[in-house]
DRENVOTOR-416184 format. One line per 8 residues: number of its first residue (from 1); their letters; for each residue x, z, y of C-alpha. Coordinates in steps of 0.02 Angstrom, whole numbers, plus 32768, in hexadecimal, padded with zeros to 4 digits. Layout:
# DRENVOTOR-416184
NUM	a	X Z Y  ...
This chain:
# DRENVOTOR-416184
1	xxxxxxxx	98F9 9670 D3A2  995D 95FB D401  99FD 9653 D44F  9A2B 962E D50A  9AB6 95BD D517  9AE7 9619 D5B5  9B9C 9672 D5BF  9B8E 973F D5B7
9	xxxxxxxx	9BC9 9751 D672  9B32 96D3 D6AD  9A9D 9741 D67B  9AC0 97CA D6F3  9A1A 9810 D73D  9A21 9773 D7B5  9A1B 970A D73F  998D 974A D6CD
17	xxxxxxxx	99C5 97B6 D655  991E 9819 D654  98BB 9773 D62A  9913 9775 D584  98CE 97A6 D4E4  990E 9858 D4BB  9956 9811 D416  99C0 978D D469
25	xxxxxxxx	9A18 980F D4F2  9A3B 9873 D448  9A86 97DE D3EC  9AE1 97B1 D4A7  9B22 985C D4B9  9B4E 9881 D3F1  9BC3 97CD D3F8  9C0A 981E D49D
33	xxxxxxxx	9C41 98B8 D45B  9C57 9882 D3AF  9BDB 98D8 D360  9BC2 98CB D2A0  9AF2 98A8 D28A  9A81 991E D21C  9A4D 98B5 D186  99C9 98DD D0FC
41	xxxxxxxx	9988 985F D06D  98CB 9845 D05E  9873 9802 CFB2  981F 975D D000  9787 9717 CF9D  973A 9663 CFBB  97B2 965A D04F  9753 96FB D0A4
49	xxxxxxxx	97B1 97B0 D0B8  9768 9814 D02B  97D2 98C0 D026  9879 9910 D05C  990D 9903 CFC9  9975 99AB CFD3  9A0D 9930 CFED  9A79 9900 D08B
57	xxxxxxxx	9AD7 9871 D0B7  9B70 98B3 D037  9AFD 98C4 CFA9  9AB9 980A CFA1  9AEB 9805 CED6  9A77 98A0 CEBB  99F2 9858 CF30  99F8 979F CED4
65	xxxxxxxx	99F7 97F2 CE38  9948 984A CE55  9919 97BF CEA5  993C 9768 CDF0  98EE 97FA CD8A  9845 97F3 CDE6  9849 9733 CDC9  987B 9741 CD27
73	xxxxxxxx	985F 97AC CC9F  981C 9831 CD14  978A 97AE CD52  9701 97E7 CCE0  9711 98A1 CD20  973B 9887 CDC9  96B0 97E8 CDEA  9627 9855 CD95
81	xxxxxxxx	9655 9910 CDEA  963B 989F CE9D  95C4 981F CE7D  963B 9776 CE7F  960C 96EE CE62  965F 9693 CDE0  9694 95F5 CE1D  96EB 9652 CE97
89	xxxxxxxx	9770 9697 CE23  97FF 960F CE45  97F6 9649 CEF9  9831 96EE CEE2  98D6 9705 CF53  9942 978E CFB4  9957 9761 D06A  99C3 97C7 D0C9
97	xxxxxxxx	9984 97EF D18D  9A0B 9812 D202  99F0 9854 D2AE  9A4C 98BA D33B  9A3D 9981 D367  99D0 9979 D3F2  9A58 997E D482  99E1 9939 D51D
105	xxxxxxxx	9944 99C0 D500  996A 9A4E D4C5  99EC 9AE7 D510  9A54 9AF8 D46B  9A6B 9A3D D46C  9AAB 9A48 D51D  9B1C 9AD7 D4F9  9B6A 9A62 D46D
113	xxxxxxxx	9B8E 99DC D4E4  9BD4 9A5A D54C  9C5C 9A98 D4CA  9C7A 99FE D4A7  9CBC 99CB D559  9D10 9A76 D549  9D75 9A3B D4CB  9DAE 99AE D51B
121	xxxxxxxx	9E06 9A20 D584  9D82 9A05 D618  9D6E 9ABA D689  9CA6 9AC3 D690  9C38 9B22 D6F9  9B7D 9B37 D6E3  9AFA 9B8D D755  9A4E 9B9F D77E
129	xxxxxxxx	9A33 9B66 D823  9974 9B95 D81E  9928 9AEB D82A  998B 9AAD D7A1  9A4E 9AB5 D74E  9AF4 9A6F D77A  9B81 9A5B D70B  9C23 9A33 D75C
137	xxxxxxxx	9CBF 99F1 D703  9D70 9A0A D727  9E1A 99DC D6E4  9E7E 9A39 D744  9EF3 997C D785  9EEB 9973 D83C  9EDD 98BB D826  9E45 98D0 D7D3
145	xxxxxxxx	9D90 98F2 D82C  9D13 996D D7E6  9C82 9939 D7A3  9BF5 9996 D7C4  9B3A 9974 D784  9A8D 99AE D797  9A0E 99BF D742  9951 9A0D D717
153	xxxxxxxx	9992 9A6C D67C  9A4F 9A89 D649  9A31 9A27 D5C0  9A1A 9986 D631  9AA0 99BB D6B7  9B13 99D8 D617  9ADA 9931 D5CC  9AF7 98C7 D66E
161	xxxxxxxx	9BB8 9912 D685  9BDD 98D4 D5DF  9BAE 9838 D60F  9C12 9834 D68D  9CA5 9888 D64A  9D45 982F D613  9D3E 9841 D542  9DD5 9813 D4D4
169	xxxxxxxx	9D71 9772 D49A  9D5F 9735 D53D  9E1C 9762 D599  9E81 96BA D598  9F1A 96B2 D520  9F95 96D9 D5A0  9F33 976D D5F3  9FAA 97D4 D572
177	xxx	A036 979C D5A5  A0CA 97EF D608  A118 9786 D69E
């Protein structure tokens, strides 16, 4: 997967945020609200997936070190109770898979992004409007606009206000600052 190059606030509904693979709006919106990503080693074999390890991403030493027992002087067990061939036995290795919680398509994932902008101080709003959802955003300045957004399910209209709402990451250095 290649990801866009485009900046968070350009891949409003206008600009094709639908058209994008559901695991790149995850990885776009987990950056955004600085989500950490689930993680979970796999055994790999002759460069193909073979199983699940019972190790995440802060547990690589355990994972390596199966890794190294099945290799090693676990081989002749492990290649014989699955059928491996031998010659494959150097290739042994724990990989570890990262992805994000599924923000874009599914409810609980929208209701995450939603706390999220909720602890950013935002004021948030979120109805049914019968066709669809809308999530508006407030900070309560009266120099500042609301943003509102709509979408087909919460989970989109939640996903396209983050886009376009201002995160810590993305306020200039001086937006702090007290005149």
């Amino acid at each position: 997967m290649t990801p866009t190059t485009s900046p968070p606030s350009e891949l409003g509904a206008a600009h094709g945020w639908d058209l994008l693979p559901a695991t790149e709006r995850n990885l776009t919106i987990a950056k955004l609200i600085g989500a950490k990503l689930l993680s979970q080693f796999y055994l790999y074999i002759d460069g193909k997936e073979y199983s699940p390890l019972p190790h995440q991403s802060h547990e690589r030493e355990k994972a390596e070190g199966l890794a190294a027992y099945a290799r090693g002087e676990g081989w002749a067990e492990f290649s014989a109770r699955h059928g491996l061939k031998d010659e494959w036995r150097e290739s042994v290795e724990a990989r570890l898979i990262e992805w994000p919680l599924r923000y874009s398509d599914t409810p609980g994932g929208g209701w995450d992004v939603i706390e999220a902008m909720r602890n950013q101080g935002w004021h948030i709003e979120v109805a049914s409007t019968g066709d669809g959802w809308i999530v508006t955003l407030d900070d309560n300045d009266p120099h500042h606009g609301r943003i509102i957004e709509h979408g087909p399910t919460m989970q989109t209209a939640a996903c396209l206000a983050a886009l376009r709402c201002p995160w810590p990451n993305e306020k200039s250095p001086d937006a702090g600052a007290k005149g």
